[in-house]
C-alpha positions in Angstrom: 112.2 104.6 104.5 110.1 103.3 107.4 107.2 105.6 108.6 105.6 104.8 112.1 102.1 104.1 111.9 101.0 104.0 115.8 100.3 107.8 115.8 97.8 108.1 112.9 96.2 104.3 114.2 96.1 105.5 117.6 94.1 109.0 116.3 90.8 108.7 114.8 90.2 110.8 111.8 94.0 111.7 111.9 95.7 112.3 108.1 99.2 112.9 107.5 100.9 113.6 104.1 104.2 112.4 103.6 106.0 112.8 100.4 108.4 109.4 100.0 111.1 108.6 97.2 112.0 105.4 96.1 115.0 104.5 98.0 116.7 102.5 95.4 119.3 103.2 92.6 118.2 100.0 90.9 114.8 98.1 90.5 115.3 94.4 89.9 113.0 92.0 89.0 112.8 88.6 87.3 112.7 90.6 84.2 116.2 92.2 84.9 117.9 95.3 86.9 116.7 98.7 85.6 118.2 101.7 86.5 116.3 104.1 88.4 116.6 107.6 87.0 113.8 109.2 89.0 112.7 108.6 92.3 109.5 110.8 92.7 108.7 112.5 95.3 105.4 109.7 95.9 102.9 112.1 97.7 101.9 109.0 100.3 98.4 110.1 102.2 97.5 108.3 105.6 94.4 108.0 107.2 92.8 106.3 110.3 89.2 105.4 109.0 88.5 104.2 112.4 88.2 100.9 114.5 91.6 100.1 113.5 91.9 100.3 109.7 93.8 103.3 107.9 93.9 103.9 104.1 97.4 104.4 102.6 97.0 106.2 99.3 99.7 107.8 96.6 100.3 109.1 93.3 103.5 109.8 91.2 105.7 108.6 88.6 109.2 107.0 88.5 111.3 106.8 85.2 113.4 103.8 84.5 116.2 102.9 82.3 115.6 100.0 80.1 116.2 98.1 76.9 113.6 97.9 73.9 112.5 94.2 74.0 112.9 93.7 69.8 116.1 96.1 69.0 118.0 96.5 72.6 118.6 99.5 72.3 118.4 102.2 75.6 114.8 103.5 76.6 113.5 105.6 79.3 110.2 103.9 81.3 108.2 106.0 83.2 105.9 103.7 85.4 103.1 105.4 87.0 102.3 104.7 90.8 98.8 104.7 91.8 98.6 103.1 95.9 95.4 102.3 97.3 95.6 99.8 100.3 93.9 99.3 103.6 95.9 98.3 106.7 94.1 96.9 109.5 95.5 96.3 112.8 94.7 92.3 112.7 97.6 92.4 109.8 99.8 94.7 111.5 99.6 92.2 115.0 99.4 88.9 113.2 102.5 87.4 112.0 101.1 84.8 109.5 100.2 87.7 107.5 103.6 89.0 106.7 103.9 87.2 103.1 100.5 89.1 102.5 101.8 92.3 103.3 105.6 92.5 103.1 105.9 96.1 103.3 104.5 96.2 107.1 107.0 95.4 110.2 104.9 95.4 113.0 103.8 99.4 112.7 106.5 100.4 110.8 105.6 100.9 106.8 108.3 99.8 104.5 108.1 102.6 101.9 110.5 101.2 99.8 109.0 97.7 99.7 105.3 99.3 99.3 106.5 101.1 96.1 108.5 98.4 94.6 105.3 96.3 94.8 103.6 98.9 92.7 106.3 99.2 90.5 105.8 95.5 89.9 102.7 95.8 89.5 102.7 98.5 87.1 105.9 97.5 84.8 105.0 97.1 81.4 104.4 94.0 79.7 106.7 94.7 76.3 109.2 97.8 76.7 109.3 98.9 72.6 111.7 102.2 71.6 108.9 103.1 69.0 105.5 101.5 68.1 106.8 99.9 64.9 110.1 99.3 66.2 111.5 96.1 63.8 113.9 94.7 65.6 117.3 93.1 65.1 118.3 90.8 62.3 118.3 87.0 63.4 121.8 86.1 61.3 123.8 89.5 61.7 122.1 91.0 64.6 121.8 94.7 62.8 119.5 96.9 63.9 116.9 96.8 61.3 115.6 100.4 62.1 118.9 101.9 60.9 118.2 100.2 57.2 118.2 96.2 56.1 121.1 94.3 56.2 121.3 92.4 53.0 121.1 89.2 54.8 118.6 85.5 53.1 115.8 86.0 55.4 113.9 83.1 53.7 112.6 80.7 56.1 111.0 77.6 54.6 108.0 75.9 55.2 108.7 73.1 57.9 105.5 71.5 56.6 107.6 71.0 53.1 110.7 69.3 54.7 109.5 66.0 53.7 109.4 67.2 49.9 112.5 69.0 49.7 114.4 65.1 51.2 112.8 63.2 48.5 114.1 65.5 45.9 117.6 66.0 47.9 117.6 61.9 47.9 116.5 61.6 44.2 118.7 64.1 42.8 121.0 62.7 39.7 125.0 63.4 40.6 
């Protein structure tokens, strides 16, 4: 969604309140595609503070489809959106700014590009299914939440390599 900002720049001490969803049925990101399962409503507040700056502010919450980072399995994500930005009209003229602020298009705000920073921002660095979540087994890929597999989970000491070829190579047939 693209809101037009020359009204509340042009209008000192103007504030609008616009509520904006996030226009997307998918976030992607270098961590994968999630599936958006709700949108908002972001309540976005704008406000000319005067001699050509406004304050964008807005709150809310989107919830995410994902997978649990040790076990795979399905998980919902709720990322919480908390914008706080100041656009000045030297950013909104000047085009060498535009990796700065991608979300602006000369006055036109980019909602959806504004919120998918934030959601960016915001995304969680490990996505678990429970606190104590174990995981998935490294030969038989069970899920080891449902119960243990059975499997030799013995992993030797790399140190002890060395010892264990000088008894392999000394070993009587």
């Amino acid at each position: 969604m693209l809101l037009n900002l020359t009204d509340i720049l042009s209008n000192e001490g103007k504030t609008e309140e616009i509520p904006v969803t996030y226009e997307a049925d998918f976030f992607k990101s270098a961590q994968g595609q999630f599936k958006v399962l709700e949108n908002g409503p972001i309540v976005l507040t704008l406000s000319n503070q005067g001699k050509g700056k406004m304050s964008v502010t807005g709150e809310g919450s989107l919830k995410f489809r994902a997978r649990c980072d040790r076990c795979l399995t399905r998980v919902d994500v709720t990322v919480e959106i908390c914008i706080d930005e100041t656009i000045g009209t030297e950013q909104i003229e000047n085009p060498a700014d535009a990796d700065e602020y991608p979300y602006l298009d000369g006055y036109q705000l980019d909602t959806r590009v504004l919120i998918g920073n934030e959601i960016l921002i915001n995304w969680p660095g490990k996505i678990l299914c429970k606190e104590d979540c174990k995981g998935i087994c490294t030969k038989c890929g069970k899920d080891l939440n449902q119960g243990e597999c059975g499997c030799d989970t013995f992993v030797p000491d790399p140190r002890m390599a060395v010892l264990k070829d000088i008894f392999n190579a000394n070993k009587e047939v």
